[in-house]
C-alpha positions in Angstrom: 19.2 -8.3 -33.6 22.6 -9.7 -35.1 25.8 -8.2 -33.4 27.9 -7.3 -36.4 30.6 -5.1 -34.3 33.1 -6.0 -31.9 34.0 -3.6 -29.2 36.9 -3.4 -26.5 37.6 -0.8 -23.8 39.8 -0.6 -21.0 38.2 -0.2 -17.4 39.0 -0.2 -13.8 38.6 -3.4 -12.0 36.0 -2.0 -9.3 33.8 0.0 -12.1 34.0 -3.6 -14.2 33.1 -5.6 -11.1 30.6 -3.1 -10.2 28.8 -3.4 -14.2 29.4 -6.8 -14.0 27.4 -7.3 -10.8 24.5 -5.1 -12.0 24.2 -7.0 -15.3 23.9 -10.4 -13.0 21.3 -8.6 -10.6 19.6 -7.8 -14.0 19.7 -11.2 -15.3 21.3 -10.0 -18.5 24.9 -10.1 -20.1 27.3 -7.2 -19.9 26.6 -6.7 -23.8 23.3 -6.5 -23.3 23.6 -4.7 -20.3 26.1 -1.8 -21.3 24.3 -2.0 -24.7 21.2 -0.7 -22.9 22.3 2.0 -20.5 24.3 3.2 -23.5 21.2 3.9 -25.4 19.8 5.8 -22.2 17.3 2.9 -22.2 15.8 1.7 -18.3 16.9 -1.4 -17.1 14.0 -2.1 -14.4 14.2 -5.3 -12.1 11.6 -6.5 -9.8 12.8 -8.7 -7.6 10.2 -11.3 -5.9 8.3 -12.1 -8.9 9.4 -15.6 -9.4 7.0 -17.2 -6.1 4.5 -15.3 -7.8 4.6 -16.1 -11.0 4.7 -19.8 -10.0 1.5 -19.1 -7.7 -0.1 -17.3 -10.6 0.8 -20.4 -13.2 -0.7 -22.8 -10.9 -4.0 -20.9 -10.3 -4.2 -20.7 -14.1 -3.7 -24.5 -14.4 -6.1 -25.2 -12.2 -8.6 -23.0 -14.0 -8.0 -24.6 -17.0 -8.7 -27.9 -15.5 -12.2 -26.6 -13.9 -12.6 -25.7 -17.9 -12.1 -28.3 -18.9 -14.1 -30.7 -16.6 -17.4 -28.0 -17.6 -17.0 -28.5 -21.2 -17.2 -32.1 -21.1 -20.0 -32.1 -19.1 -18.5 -33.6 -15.7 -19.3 -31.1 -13.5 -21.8 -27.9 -13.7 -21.5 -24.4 -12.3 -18.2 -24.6 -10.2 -18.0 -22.5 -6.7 -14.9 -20.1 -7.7 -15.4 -17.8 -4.5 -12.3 -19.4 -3.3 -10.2 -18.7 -6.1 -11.4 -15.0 -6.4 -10.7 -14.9 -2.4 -6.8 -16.0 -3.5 -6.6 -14.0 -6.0 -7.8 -11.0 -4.1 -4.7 -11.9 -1.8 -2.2 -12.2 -4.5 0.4 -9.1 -4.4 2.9 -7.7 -7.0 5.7 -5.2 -6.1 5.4 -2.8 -8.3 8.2 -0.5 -7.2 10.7 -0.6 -4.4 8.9 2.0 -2.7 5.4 2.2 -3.8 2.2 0.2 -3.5 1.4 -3.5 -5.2 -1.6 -4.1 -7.4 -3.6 -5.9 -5.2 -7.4 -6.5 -5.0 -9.3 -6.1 -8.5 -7.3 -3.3 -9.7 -5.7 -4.7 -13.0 -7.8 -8.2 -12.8 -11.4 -8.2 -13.0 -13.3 -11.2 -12.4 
């Protein structure tokens, strides 16, 4: 969306330092940030997502590549019980306090 408005305010230098550190621990700009709890909209980070993202990326690369190598023929019915067994293993936090998908809950194989 295209920021047509400018907008100053005054503030104390702990309540800006404290909005300023929440935007960083969001990953987002102070606009964005104050623009959001503004408009009563949640701001939800998950930490800890970023080793298993990676983890996820590279299981989905190899898969590809196991694809791949069955549509041209070079191999035939590969063994994926050790991918399902990593997968199986493969945790998200969800919330802080709550449990992680885990198992074949949201991914069905």
């Amino acid at each position: 969306m295209r920021k047509e408005k400018m907008f100053a305010m005054r503030m104390s230098l702990p309540d800006y330092e404290r909005i300023h550190r929440k935007a960083e621990q969001a990953g987002m700009s102070m606009t964005g940030f104050l623009t959001l709890s503004a408009l009563e909209k949640s701001i939800v980070v998950v930490n800890g997502l970023d080793n298993a993202t990676a983890e996820l990326k590279a299981i989905g690369r190899n898969l590809n590549q196991i694809t791949t190598l069955c549509n041209m023929g070079k191999i035939r019915c590969p063994d994926l019980n050790e991918v399902q067994k990593v997968r199986r293993g493969v945790r998200f936090p969800v919330w802080p306090d709550g449990p992680g998908l885990t198992d074949g809950n949201c991914l069905r194989g």
